[in-house]
PyMOL Python script that loads the backbone (N, CA, C, O; Angstrom):
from pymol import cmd

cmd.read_pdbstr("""\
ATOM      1  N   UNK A   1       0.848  -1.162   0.000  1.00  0.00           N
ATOM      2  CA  UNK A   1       0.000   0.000   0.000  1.00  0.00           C
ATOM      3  C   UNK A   1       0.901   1.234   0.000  1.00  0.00           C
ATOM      4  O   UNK A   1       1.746   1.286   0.894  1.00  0.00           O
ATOM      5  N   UNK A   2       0.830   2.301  -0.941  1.00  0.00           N
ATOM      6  CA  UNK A   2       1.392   3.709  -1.086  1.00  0.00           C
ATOM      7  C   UNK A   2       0.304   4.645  -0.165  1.00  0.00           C
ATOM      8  O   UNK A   2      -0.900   4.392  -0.149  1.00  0.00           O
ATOM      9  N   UNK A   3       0.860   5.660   0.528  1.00  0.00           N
ATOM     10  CA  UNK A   3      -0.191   6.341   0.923  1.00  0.00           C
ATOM     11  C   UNK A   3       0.362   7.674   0.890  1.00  0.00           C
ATOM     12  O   UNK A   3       1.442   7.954   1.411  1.00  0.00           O
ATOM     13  N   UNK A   4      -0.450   8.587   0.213  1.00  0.00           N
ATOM     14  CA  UNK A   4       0.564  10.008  -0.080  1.00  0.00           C
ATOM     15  C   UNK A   4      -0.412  11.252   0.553  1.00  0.00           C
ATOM     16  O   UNK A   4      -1.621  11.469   0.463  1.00  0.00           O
ATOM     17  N   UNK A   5       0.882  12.078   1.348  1.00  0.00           N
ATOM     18  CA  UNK A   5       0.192  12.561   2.376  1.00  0.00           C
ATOM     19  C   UNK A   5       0.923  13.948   2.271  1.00  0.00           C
ATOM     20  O   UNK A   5       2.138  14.069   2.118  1.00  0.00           O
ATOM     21  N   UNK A   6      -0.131  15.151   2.389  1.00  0.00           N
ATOM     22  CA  UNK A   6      -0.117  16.588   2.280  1.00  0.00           C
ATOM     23  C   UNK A   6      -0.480  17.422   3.403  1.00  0.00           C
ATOM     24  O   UNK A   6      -1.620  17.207   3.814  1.00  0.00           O
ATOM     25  N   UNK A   7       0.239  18.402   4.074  1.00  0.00           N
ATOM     26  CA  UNK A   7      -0.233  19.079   5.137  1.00  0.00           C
ATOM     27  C   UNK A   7      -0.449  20.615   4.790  1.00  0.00           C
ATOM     28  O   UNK A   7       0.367  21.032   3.968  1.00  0.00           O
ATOM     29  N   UNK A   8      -1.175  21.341   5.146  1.00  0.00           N
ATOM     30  CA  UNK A   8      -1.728  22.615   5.237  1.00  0.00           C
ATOM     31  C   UNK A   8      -2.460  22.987   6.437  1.00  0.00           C
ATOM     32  O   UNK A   8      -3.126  22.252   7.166  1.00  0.00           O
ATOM     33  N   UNK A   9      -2.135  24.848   6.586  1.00  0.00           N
ATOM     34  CA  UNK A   9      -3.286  25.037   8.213  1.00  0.00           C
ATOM     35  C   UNK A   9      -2.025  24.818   8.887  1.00  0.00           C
ATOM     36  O   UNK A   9      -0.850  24.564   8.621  1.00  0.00           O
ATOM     37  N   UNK A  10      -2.910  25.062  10.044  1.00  0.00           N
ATOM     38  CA  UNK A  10      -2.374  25.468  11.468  1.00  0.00           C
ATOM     39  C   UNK A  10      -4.018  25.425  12.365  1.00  0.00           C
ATOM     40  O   UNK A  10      -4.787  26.367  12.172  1.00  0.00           O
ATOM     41  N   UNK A  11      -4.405  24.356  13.250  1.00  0.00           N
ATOM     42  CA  UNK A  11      -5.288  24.595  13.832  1.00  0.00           C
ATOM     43  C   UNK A  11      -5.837  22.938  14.233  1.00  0.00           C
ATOM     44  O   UNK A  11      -5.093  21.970  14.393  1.00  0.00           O
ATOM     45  N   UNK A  12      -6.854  22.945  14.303  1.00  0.00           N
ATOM     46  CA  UNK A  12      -7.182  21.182  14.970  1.00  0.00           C
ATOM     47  C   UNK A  12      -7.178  20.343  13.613  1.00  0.00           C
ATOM     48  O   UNK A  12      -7.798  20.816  12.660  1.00  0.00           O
ATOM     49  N   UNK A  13      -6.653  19.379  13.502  1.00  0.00           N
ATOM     50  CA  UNK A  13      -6.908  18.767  12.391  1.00  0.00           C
ATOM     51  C   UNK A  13      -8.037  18.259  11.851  1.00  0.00           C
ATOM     52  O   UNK A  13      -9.048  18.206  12.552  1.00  0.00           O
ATOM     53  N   UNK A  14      -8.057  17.788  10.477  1.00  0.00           N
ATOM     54  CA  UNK A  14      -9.288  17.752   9.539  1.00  0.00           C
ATOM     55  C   UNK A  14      -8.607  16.711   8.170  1.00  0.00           C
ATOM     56  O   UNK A  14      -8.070  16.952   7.089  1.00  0.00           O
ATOM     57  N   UNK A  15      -8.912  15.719   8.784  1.00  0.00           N
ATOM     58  CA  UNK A  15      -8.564  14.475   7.436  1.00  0.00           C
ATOM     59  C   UNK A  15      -9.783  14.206   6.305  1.00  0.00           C
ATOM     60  O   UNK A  15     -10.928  13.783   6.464  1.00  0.00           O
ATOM     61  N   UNK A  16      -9.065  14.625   5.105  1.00  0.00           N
ATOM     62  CA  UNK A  16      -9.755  14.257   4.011  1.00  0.00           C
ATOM     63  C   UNK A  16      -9.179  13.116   3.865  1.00  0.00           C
ATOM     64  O   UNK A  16      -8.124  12.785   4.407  1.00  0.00           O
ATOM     65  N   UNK A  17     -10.180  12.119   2.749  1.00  0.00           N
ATOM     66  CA  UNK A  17     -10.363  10.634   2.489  1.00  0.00           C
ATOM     67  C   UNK A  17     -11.009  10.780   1.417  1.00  0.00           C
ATOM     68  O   UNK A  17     -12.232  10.877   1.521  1.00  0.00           O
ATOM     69  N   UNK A  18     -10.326  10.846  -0.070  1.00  0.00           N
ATOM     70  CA  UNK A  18     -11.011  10.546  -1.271  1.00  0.00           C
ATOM     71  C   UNK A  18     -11.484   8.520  -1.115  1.00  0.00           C
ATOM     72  O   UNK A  18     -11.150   7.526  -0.470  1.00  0.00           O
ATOM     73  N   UNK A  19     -12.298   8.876  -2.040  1.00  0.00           N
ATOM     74  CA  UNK A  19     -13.214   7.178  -2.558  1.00  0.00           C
ATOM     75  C   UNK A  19     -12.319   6.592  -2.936  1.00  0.00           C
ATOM     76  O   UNK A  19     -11.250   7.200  -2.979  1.00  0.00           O
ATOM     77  N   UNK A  20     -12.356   5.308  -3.331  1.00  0.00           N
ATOM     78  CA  UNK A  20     -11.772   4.670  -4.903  1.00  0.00           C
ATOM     79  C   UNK A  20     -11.915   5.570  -5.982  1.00  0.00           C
ATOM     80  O   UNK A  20     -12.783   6.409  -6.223  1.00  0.00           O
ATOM     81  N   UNK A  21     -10.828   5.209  -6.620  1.00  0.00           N
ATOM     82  CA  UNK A  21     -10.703   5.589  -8.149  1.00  0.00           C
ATOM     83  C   UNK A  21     -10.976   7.425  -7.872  1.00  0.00           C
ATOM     84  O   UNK A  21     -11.552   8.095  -8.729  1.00  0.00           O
ATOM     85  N   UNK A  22     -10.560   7.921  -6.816  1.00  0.00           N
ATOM     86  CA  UNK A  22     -10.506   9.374  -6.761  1.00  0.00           C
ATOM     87  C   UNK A  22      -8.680   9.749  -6.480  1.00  0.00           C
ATOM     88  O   UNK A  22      -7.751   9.054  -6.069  1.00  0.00           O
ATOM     89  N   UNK A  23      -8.770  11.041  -6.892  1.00  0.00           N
ATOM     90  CA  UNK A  23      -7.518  11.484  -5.936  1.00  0.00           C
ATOM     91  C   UNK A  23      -7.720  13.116  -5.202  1.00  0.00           C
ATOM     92  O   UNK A  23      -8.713  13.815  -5.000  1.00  0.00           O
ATOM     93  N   UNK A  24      -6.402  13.278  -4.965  1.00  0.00           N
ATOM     94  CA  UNK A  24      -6.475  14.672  -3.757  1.00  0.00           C
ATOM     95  C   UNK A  24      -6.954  16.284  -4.535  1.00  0.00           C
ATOM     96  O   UNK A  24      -7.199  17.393  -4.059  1.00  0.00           O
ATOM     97  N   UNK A  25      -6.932  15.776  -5.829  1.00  0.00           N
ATOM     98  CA  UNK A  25      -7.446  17.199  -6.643  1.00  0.00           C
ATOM     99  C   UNK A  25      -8.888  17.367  -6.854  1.00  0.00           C
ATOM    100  O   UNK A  25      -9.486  18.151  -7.592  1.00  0.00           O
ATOM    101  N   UNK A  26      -9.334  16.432  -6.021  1.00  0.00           N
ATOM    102  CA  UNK A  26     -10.724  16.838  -5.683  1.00  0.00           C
ATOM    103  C   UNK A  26     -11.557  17.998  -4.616  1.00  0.00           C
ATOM    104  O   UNK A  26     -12.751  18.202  -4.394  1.00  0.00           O
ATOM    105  N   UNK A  27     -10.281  18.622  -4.101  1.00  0.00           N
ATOM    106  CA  UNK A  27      -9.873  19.130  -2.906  1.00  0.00           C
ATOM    107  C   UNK A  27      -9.149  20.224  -3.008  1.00  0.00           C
ATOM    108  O   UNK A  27      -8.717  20.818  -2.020  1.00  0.00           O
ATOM    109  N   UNK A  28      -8.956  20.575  -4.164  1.00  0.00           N
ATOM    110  CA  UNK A  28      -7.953  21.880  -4.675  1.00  0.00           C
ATOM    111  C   UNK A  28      -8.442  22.839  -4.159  1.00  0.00           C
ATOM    112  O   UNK A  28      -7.817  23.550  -3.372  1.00  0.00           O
ATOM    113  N   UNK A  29     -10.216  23.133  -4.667  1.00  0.00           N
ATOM    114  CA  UNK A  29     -10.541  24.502  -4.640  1.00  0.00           C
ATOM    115  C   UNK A  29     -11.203  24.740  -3.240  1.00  0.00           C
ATOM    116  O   UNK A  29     -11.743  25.832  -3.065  1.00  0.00           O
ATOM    117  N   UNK A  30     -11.212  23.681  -2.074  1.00  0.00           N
ATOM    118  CA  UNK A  30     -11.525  23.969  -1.076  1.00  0.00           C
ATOM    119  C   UNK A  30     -10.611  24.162   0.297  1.00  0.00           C
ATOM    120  O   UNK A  30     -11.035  24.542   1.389  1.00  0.00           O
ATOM    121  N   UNK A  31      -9.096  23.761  -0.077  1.00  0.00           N
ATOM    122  CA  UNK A  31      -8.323  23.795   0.503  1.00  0.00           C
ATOM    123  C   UNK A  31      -7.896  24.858   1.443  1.00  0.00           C
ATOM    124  O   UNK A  31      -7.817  24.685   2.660  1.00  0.00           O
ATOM    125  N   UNK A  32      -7.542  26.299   0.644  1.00  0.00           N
ATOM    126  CA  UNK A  32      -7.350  27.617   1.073  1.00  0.00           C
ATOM    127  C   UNK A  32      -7.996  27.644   2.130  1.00  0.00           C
ATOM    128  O   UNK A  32      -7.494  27.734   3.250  1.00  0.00           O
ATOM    129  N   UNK A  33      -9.559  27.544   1.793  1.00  0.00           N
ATOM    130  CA  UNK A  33     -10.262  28.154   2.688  1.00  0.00           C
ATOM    131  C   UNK A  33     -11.146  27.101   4.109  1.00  0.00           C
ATOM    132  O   UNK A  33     -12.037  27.399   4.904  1.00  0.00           O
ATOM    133  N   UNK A  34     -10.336  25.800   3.871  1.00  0.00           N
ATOM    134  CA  UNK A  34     -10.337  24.916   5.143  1.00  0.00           C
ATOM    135  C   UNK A  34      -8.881  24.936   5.728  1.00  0.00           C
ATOM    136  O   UNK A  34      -8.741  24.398   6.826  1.00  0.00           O
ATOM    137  N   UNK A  35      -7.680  25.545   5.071  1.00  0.00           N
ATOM    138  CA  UNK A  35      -6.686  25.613   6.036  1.00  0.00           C
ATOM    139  C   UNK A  35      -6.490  26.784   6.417  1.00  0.00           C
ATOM    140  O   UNK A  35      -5.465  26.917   7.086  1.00  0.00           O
ATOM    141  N   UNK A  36      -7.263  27.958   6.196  1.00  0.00           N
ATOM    142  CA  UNK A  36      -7.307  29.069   6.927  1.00  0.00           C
ATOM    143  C   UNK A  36      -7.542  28.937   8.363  1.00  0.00           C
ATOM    144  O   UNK A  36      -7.162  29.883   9.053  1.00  0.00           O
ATOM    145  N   UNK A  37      -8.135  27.871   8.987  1.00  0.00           N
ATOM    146  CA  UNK A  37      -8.677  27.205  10.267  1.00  0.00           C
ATOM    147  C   UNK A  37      -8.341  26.025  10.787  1.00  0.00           C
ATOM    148  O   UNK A  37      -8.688  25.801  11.946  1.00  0.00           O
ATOM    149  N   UNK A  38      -7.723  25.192  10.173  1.00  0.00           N
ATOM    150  CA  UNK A  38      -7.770  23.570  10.139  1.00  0.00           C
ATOM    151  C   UNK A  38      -6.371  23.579   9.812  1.00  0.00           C
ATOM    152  O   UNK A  38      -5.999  24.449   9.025  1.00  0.00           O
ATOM    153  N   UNK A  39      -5.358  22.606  10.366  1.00  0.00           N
ATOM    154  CA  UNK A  39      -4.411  21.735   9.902  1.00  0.00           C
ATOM    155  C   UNK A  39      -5.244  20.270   8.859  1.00  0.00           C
ATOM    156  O   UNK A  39      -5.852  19.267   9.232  1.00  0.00           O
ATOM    157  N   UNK A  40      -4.879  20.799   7.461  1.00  0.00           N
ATOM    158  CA  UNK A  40      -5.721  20.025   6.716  1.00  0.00           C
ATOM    159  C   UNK A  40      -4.423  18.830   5.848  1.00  0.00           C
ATOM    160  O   UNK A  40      -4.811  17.958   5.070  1.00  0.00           O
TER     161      UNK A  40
END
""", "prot")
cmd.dss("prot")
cmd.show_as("cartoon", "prot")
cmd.util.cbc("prot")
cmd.orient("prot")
């Protein structure tokens, strides 16, 4: 198993979990504005 892992933020953490057959650019355009608050 590969598991590839990205940090952003400063604050309580907040784990995203894409599906199958997804990846982390599902998550682009919400990022900014969940690590304005969140260690994401």
């Amino acid at each position: 198993m590969t598991l590839h892992v990205e940090t952003l933020g400063a604050g309580p953490p907040l784990v995203l979990l894409h599906g199958w057959a997804m990846h982390s650019g599902l998550w682009s355009g919400l990022l900014p504005a969940l690590a304005a608050k969140h260690r994401v």
